[in-house]
Every structure is written in C-alpha cells, then in structure tokens.
C-alpha positions as CSV (number, residue, x, y, z in Angstrom):
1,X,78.9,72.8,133.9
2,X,82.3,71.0,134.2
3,X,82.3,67.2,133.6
4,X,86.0,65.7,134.3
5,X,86.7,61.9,133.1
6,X,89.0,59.4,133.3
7,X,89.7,57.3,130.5
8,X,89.8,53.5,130.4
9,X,92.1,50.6,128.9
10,X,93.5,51.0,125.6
11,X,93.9,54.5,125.7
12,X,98.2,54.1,127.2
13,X,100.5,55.0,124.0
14,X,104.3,54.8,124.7
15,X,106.5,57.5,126.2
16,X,102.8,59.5,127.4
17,X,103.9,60.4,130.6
18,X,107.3,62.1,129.0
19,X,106.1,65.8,129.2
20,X,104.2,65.2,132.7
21,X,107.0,63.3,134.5
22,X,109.1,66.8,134.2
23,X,106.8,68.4,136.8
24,X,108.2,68.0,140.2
25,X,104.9,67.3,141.4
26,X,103.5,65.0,139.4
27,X,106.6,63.1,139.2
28,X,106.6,63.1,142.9
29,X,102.9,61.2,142.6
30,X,103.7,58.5,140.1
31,X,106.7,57.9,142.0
32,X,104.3,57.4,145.4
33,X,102.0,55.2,143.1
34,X,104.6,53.3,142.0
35,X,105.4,52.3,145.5
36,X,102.1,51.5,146.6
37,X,101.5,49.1,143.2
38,X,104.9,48.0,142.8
39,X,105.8,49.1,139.5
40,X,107.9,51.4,137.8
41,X,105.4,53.4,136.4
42,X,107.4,56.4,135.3
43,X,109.4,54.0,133.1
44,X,106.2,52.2,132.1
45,X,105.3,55.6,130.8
46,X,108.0,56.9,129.2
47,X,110.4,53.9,127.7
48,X,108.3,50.8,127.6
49,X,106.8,50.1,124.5
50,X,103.1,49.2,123.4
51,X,103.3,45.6,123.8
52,X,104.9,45.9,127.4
53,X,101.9,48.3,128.2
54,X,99.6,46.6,126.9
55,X,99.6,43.7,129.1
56,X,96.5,44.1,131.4
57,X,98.7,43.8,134.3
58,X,100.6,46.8,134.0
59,X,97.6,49.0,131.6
60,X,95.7,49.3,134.7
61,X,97.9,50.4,137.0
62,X,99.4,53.0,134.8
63,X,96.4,54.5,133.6
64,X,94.8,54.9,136.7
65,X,98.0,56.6,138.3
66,X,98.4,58.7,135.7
67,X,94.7,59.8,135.4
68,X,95.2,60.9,139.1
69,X,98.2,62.7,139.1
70,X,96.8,65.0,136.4
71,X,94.1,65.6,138.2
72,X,95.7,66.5,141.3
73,X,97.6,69.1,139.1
74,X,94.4,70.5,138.1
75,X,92.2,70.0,141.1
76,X,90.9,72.3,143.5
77,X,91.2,74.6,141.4
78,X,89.3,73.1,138.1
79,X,86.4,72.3,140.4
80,X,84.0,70.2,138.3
81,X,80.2,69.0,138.8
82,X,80.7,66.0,137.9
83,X,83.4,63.1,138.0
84,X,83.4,59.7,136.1
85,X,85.2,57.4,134.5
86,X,85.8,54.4,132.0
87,X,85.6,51.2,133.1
88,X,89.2,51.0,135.1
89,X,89.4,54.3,134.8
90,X,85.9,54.4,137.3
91,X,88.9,54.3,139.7
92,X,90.8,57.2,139.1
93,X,87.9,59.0,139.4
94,X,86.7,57.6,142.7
95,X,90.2,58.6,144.2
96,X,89.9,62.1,142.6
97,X,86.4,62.0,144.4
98,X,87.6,61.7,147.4
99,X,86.3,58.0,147.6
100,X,89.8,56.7,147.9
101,X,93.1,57.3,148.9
102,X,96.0,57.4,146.1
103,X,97.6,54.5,148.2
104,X,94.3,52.4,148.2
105,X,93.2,53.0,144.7
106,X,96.4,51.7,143.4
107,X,96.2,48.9,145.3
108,X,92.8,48.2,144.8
109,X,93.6,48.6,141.0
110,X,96.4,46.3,141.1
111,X,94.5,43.4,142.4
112,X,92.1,43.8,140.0
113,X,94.4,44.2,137.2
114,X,96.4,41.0,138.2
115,X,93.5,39.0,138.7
116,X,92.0,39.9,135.0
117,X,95.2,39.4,133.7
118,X,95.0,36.2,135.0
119,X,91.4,35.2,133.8
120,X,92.5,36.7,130.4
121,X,95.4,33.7,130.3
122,X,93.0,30.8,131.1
123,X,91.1,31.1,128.1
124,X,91.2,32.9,124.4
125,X,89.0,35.3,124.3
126,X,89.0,38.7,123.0
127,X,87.1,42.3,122.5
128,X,85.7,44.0,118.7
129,X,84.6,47.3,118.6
130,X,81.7,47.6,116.5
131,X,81.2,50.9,114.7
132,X,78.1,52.3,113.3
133,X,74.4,50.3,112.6
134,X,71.6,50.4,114.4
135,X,71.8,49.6,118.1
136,X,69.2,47.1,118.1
137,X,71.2,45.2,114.7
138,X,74.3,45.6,116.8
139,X,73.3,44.2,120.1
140,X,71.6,41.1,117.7
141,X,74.9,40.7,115.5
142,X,76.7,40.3,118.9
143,X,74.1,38.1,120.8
144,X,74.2,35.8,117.9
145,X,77.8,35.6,117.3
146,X,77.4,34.5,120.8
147,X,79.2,37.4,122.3
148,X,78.4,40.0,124.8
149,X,78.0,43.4,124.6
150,X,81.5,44.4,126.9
151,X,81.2,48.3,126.1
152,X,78.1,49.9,125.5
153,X,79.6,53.9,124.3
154,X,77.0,55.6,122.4
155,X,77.4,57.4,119.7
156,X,77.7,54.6,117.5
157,X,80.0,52.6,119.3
158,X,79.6,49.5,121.0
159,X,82.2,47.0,122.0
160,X,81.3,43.0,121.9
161,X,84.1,40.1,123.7
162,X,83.8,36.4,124.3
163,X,85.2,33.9,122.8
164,X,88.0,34.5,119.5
165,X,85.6,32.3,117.4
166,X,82.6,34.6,118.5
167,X,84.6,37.8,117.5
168,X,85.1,36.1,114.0
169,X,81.9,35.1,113.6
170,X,80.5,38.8,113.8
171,X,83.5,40.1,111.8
172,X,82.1,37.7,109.2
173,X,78.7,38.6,109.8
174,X,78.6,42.3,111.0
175,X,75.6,44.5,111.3
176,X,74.1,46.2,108.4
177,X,75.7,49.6,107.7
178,X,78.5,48.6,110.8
179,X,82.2,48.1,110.8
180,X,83.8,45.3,113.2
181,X,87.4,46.1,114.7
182,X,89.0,43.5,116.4
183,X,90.7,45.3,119.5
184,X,94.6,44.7,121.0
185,X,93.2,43.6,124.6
186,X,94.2,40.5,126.6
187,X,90.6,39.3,127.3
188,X,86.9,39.7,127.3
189,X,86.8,42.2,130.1
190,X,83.4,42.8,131.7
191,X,81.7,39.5,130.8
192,X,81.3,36.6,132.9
193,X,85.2,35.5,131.7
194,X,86.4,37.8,134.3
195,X,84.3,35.7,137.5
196,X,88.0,34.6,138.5
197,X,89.3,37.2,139.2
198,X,86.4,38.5,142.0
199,X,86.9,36.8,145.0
200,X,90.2,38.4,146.0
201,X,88.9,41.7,144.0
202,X,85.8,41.3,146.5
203,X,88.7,40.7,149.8
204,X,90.6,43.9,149.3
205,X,87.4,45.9,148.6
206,X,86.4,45.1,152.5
207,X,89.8,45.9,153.5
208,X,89.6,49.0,152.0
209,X,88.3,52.9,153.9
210,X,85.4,54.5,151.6
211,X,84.7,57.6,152.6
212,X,82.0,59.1,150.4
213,X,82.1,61.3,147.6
214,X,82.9,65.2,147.6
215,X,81.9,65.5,143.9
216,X,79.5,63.8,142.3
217,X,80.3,60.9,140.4
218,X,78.8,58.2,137.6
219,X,78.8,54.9,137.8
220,X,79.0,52.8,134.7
221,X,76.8,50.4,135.8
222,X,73.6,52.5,135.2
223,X,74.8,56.1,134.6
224,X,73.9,57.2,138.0
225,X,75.5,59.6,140.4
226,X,76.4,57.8,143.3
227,X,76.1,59.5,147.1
228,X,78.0,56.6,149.2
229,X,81.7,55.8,149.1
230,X,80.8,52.1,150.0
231,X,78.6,51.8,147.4
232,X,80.5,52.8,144.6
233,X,83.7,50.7,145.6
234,X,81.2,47.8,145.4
235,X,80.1,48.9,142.1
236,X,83.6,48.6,141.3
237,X,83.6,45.3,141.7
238,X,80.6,44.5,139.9
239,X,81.9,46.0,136.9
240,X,84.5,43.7,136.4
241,X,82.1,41.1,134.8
242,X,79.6,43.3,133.6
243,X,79.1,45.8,130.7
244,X,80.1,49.4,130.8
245,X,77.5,51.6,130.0
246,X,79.1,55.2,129.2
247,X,76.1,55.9,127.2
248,X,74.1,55.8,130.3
249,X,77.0,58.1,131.9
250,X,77.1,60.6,128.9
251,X,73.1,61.1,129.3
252,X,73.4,62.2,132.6
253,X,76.2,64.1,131.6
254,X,73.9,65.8,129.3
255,X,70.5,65.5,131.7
256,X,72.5,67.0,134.3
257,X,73.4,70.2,132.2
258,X,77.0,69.9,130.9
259,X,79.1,72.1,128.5
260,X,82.3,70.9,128.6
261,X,84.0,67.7,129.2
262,X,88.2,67.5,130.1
263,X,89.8,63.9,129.4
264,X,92.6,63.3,131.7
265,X,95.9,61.9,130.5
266,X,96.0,59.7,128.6
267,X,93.0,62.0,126.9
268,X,91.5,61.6,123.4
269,X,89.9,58.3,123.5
270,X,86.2,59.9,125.5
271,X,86.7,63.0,123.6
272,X,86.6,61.2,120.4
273,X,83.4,59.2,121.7
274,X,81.7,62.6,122.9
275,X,82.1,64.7,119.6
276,X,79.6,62.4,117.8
277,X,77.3,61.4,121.4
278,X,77.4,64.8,123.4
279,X,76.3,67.3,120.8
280,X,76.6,70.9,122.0
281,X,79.1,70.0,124.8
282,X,82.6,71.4,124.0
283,X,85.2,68.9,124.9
284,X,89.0,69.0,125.7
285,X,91.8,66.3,126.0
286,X,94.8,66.7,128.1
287,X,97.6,64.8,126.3
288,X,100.7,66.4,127.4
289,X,101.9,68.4,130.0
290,X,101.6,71.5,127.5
291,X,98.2,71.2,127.4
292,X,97.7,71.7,131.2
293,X,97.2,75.7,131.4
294,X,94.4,75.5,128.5
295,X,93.1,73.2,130.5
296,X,93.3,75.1,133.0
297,X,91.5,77.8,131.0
298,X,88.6,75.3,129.7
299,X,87.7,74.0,133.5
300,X,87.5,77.7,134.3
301,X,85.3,78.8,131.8
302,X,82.7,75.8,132.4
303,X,82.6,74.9,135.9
C-alpha cells in the first residue's frame, strides 16, 4: 500500500529545484504557479539562498509548488492509497487529491503564507524541536516552559513554539533523556500567535471551489482520512493555530496497511521521521530529478 506525502516548512534547501526545472513539464508548472502566487519560484528554487527562502512568505509558496509539480510527474501513474501532508504541505496534497486546483492552492497558500508571515513580525516568538524523552516529560517540559506543543511527529520528535523566553526556558530545562533544538523559523506556527492571520485565511477559503477527494487523504488535525473537499479546506484553516499531529497521520498510515511511503520534493525530512516511527514500512525520498524513475519503480511495487 502506497502512502505519498508532502513535506512541510523547513524542509527548502537552496538551488533544490535545479535538476527538476530541466524537465519541460515541470518547468512548465512552476512557471504556471508562479503566475498564480506572484513569485519567481524557479529562481526561488534554484539561486536564492537560505535566508531568502526561509522567510515564511516565500517557504510556503515554494514548497507547496514544488510538492505538486512532482507529483504531477509521478501521478496517474504512481497511484497511491493514501495522500497527506505536513502542515503547509497538507496543501500540496489536497491539490494532488483533487481537492484543489493548482491555481487555487497557490493562492490559497499565498494568503496564508503572507498572513503568518505577518503574525510572525508582530511578536518574537519562535519553534524548538525536542528530540527523544518520554512523551508525557516532553509535553510537561513544554507546558511548563509555557510553550505549546506546535508539532506533535512521533517517533521521538516533538516540536514546542511560543514565546523566545519560553524556548530558552526549556533549552535550560529540557526533558530527561531529551535534546532541545532551537529551529530557523520566523514564528510559533500553529499556536494561537498565528490568530491574525485567519480572518482573510477564512475569506479566500469561501472563495475557493472544493471538490472532494479522489484519493484519500489525512488530516493533521486528528489523523483521519477525510471524504469531503469542503471539509478538509476548512481544516486547513484550522491548522494554522493548532498543532500538527503527524503521529496521528503515521498511525493510520500504519492502521490502514502501508509499506511504503514516497516524500515529494523537497523529500527527506518525513522519511527521516518514518525510519524510527513507521517500522516495517520501506520509505523513499525524491530529492532530485534523478531520483524520479526509482521512484517510479518504488510507487509501482507498493501501490
């Protein structure tokens, strides 16, 4: 059973796109995506450097456009059971579900990656990656550090933002037997920080045409597989200021029978997560266009 994911902010490295941008058709896409979100994204993906892409307004955007065009070089044909994805990346895979258009997802991403860049500015806050314990010592380190628990991964990971005083706090004072890595991000992402940037989020949803789902796809609010289109493009919104669970995801992954998950571009980052959380379930992570026909290969020999 094929599982196909999307990957979420933080996973961009500089010049990624190089290798993918000399295929006529996915150039063609990022240049359509482009349009529709008003950035150069094939330079955003092959000569800007980290700390251009790292800005929150232009992370999204990229991501989520290039998540898409490798699909659509891999799709119908790598037909999986199951679609999902992290956190922004929840909107590559709706458009790759059929949820959304290309045009609409962009745009939809855009506003939302503008409006948290936005929140991110009005306040210092921040995001920590916490790395081994127990879940229950985590999730107490990061309530009383008074943070919130942003990213909930599995396999040992869990990712805590609020306020820069709260993230030194729990470096100070991490969790027995855990590790605390302060993370490059603008903001707290998916905690009440990012109420700001909702209303217009909320507008554009209702502008938008959801058709529902021809795969089925995972929502990151509770790890369910979601049958309406509407639905899920509310969900989006809800995720802004709430916490990702991809544990909940990966144990339907693994309820619902999978062997073998394929990370789109940028891949690596849910890979790396699924090696130590989705034991038994060979994994593969697309991170250049040379890696397309084995991947290719792998969607055939699971799905």
């Amino acid at each position: 059973m094929l599982v196909i994911a999307c990957p979420g902010q933080g996973a961009q490295k500089p010049g990624f796109l190089s290798s993918f941008l000399e295929l006529e058709a996915f150039a063609q896409a990022i240049g359509e995506m482009s349009e529709a979100c008003g950035l150069d994204l094939a330079a955003l993906g092959t000569t800007a450097d980290a700390e251009e892409i790292k800005d929150t307004a232009v992370a999204q955007p990229l991501l989520v456009a290039a998540a898409i065009a490798a699909g659509q070089q891999l799709l119908p044909q790598a037909a999986p059971q199951l679609l999902a994805g992290h956190s922004v990346g929840e909107i590559a895979a709706a458009q790759l579900a059929g949820i959304l258009s290309p045009a609409d997802a962009m745009r939809f991403v855009t506003v939302r990656a503008q409006g948290m860049a936005r929140a991110s500015a009005a306040e210092p806050t921040g995001m920590a990656a916490v790395v081994g314990g127990q879940a229950d010592d985590v999730l107490a380190a990061i309530g009383a550090a008074g943070l919130s628990p942003a990213n909930v991964n599995g396999g040992g990971q869990t990712v805590a933002a609020g306020s820069l005083a709260g993230i030194e706090r729990l470096a100070e004072a991490p969790p027995e037997r855990a590790r605390v890595l302060p993370l490059k991000v603008a903001g707290a992402f998916h905690t009440a920080y990012m109420e700001p940037a909702l209303p217009e989020l909320r507008e554009t949803a209702g502008q938008l045409r959801a058709a529902d789902p021809t795969t089925p796809i995972l929502t990151n609010a509770d790890g369910s597989a979601v049958a309406s289109g509407a639905r899920y493009v509310e969900l989006l919104v809800h995720q802004v200021t709430n916490p990702v669970r991809w544990d909940l995801c990966q144990s339907t992954m693994l309820e619902s029978g999978a062997t073998g998950l394929l990370e789109l571009v940028p891949g690596g980052t849910l890979t790396g997560i699924a090696k130590r959380a989705l034991k038994g379930v060979e994994t593969f992570a697309i991170k250049s266009a040379d890696d397309l026909d084995a991947a290719r290969e792998f969607a055939a020999a699971h799905a």
